[in-house]
VOGU-3710 file (C-alpha; in Angstrom, 3 decimals, decimal comma):
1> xxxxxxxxxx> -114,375/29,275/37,376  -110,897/29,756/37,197  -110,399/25,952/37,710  -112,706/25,006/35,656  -111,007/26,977/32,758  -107,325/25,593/32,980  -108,591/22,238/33,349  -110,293/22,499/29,734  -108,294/20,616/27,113  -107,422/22,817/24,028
11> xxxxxxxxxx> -107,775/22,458/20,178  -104,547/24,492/17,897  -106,024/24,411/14,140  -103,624/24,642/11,517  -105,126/27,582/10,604  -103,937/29,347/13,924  -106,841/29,007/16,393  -107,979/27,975/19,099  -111,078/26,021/20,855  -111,046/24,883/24,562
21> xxxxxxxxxx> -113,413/22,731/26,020  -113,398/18,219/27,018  -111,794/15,511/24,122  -114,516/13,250/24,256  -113,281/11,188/20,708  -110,287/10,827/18,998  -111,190/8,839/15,956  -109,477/8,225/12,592  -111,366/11,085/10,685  -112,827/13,179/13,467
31> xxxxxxxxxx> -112,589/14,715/17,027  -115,017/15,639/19,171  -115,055/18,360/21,882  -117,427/18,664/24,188  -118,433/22,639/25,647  -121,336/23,622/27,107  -123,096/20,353/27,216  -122,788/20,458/23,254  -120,485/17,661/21,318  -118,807/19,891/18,783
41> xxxxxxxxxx> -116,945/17,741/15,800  -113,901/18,700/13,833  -111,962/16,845/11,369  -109,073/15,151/11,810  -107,380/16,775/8,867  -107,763/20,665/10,056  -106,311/20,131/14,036  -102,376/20,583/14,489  -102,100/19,463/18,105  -104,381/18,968/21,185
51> xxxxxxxxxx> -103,347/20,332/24,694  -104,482/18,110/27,473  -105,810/19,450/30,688  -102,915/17,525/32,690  -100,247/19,027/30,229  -99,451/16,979/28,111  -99,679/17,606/23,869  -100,594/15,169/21,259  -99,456/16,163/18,035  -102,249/15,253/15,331
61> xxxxxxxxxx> -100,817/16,957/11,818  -98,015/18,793/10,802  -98,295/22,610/9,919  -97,174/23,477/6,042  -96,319/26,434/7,446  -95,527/28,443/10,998  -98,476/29,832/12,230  -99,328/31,915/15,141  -102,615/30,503/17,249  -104,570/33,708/17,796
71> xxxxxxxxxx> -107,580/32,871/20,283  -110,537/33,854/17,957  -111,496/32,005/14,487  -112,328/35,570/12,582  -108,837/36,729/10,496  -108,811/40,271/10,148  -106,609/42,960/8,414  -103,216/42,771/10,738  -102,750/39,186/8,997  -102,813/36,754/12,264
81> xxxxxxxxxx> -100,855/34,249/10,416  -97,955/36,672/10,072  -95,823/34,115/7,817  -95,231/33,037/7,023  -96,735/33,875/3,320  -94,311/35,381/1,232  -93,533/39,198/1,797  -93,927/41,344/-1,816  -90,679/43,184/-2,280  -91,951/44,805/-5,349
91> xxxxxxxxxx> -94,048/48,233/-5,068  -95,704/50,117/-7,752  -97,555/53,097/-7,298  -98,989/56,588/-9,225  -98,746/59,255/-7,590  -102,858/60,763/-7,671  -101,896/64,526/-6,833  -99,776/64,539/-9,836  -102,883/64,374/-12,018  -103,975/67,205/-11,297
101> xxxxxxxxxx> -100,939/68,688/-12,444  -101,371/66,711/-15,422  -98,571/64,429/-14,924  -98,761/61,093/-15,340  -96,058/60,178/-12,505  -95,031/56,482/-11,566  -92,957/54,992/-8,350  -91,347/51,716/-7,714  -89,668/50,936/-4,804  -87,671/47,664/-3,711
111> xxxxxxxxxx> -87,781/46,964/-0,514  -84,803/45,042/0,875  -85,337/41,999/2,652  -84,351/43,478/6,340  -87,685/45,419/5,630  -86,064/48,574/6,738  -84,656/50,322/3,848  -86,645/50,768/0,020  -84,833/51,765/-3,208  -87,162/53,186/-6,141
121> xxxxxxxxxx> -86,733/55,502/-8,812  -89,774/57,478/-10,181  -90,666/58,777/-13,480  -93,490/61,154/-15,077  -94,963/63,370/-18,285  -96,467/66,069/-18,478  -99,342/66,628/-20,493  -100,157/70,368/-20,448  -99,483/72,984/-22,992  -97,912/75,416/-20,753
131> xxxxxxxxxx> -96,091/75,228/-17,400  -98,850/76,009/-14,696  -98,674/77,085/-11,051  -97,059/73,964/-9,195  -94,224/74,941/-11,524  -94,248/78,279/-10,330  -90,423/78,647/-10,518  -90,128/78,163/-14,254  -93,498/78,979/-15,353  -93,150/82,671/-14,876
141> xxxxxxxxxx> -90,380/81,936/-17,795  -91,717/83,148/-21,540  -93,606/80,390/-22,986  -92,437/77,493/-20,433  -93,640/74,117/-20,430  -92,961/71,053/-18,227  -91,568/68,088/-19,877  -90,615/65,272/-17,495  -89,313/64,069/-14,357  -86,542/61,662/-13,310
151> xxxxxxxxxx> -85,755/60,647/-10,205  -84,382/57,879/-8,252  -84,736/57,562/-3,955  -84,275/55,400/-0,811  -86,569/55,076/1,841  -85,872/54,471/5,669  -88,901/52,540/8,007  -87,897/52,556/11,029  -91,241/50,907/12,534  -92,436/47,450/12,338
161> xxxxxxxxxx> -93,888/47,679/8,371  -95,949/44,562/9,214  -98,360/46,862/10,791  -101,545/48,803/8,836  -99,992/51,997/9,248  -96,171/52,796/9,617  -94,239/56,218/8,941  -91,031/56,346/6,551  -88,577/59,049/5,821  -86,002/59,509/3,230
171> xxxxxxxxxx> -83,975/61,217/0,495  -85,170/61,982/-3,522  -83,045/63,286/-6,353  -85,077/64,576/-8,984  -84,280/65,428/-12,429  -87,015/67,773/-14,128  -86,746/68,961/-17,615  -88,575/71,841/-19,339  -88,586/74,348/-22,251  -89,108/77,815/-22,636
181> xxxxxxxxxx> -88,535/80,666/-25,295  -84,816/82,624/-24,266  -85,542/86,402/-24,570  -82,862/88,286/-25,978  -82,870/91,905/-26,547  -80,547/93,589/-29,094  -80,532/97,231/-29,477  -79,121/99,360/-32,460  -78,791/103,312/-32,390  -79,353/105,096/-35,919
191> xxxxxxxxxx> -79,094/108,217/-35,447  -80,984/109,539/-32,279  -83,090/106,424/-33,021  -82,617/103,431/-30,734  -83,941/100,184/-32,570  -84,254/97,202/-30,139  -84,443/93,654/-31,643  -86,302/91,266/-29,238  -85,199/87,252/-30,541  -86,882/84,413/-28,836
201> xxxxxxxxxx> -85,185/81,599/-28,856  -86,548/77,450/-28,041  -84,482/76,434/-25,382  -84,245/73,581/-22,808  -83,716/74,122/-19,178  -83,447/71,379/-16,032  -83,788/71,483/-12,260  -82,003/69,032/-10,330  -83,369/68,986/-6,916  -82,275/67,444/-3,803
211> xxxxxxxxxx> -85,375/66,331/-1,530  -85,883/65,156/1,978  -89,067/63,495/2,587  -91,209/61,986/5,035  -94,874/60,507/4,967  -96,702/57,234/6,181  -97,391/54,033/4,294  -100,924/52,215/4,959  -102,200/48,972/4,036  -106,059/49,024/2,452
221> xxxxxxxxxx> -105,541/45,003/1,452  -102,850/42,857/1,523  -101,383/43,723/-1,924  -102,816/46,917/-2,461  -101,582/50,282/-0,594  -101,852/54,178/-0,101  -98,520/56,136/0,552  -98,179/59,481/1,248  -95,172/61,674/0,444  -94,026/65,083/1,915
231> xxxxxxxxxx> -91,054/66,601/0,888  -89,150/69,857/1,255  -85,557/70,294/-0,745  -83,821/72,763/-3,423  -82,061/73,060/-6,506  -79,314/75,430/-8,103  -80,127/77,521/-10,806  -77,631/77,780/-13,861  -76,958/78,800/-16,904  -79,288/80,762/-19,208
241> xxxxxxxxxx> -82,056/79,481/-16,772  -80,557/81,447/-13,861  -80,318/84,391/-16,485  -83,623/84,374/-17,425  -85,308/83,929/-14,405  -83,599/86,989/-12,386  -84,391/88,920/-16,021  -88,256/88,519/-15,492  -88,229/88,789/-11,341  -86,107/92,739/-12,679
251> xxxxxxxxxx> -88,521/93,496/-14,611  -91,761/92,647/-12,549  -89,820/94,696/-9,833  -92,484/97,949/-10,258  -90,948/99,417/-6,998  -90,256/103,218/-7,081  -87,442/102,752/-4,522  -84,237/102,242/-5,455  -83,157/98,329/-5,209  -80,871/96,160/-6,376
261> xxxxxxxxxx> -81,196/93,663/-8,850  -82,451/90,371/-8,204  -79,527/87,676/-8,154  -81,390/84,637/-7,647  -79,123/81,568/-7,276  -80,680/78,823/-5,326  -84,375/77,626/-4,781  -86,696/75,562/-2,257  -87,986/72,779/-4,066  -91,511/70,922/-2,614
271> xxxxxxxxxx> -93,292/67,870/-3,426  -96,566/66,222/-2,590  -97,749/62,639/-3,292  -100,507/60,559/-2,372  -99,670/57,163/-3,886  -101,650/54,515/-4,980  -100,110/51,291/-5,192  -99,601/47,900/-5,960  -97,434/45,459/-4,273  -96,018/42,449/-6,812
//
């Protein structure tokens, strides 16, 4: 049997596979092999080169482009004709946890053409009245509300990314912009009266977080894609932000035992993104 096999003649298509079997014919528009007692024809136009049971190669058309022969006809998702077609550098994507956020948040990545590293800056608006739980370190603020994000990051793949699934890991700066109402209390003594005056003022605060993240990038078709995106990081607070924010964690303190006062100067940052994308 083993004979038998390796003394077959062999069939490469241009479209990267394979049939073995006897060259009967080689005629002007057609060839015909012969397997299993049946006379199976091809045309001409679709064979790149028949391999001869002695050896030897007969080259019938030229490829329009490399190809990899792959021993079954049926193409299936890892691409068998790895190209050899155009890679898309482009990525666009919207990140779908974000929504429930009410953000309307938006990726896109360049990936360079050694197909290791990706540069991308992402954007997104927020849609809801007041700031809400996932913006727990600003919402506890006195009428806060998210604004927008800004944010620009590079990617690392370290893995082959011609694959379905590969992981990546990398670093995000993120710019995220809010308002809230600055409490200010003011208090006057008439007498043995104390007055206090409590102003609220509108005022803009910002977080500018640094972000390590890591997550996996799949395939579903060739252009389209899911990525997901873990990442752990932190910001400094400042300013009238980092005054207001130890003023509310002070007075929520309802301990009886003597502490003291919150200073608050630095917080973890987090973000979570599954991706839906679009490669151009």
């Amino acid at each position: 049997m083993a004979f038998a096999v390796k003394s077959q003649d062999k069939l490469y298509f241009l479209d990267g596979t394979t049939k073995t079997g006897k060259v009967t014919e080689i005629g002007p528009e057609q060839i015909i092999l012969k397997k299993d007692f049946e006379n199976n024809e091809f045309a001409r136009s679709t064979i790149l080169l028949i391999q001869f049971a002695d050896g030897s190669f007969e080259k019938i058309n030229d490829p329009e482009k490399n190809v990899i022969a792959s021993p079954d006809k049926k193409e299936n998702f890892r691409f068998k004709q790895k190209e050899k077609e155009i890679y898309s550098y482009n990525h666009v994507s919207v990140n779908s946890l974000a929504l429930c956020n009410a953000d309307i948040s938006a990726f896109y990545e360049r990936i360079l053409p050694s197909k290791k590293v990706g540069l991308g800056v992402m954007g997104a608006y927020n849609f809801n009245l007041y700031a809400t739980f996932p913006n727990a370190f600003f919402a506890i603020l006195t009428n806060a509300k998210k604004l927008y994000d800004l944010g620009g990051f590079i990617n690392f793949y370290p893995g082959n990314i011609e694959k379905r699934t590969y992981m990546h890991f990398g670093v995000m700066v993120k710019y995220t912009s809010f308002s809230y109402s600055s409490v200010k209390e003011d208090s006057v003594k008439v007498g043995n009266t104390v007055a206090v005056t409590v102003n609220y003022t509108y005022t803009k605060g910002s977080q500018l977080a640094t972000i390590f993240t890591i997550g996996t990038h799949s395939d579903v078709t060739k252009n389209f894609f899911i990525k997901t995106i873990f990442g752990l990081g932190g910001f400094k607070l400042r300013g009238d932000y980092r005054d207001q924010y130890n003023m509310v964690l002070n007075q929520n303190n309802n301990s009886n035992q003597p502490t003291d006062p919150f200073n608050v100067k630095f917080l973890p940052k987090f973000y979570f993104g599954i991706n839906l994308g679009f490669k151009l």
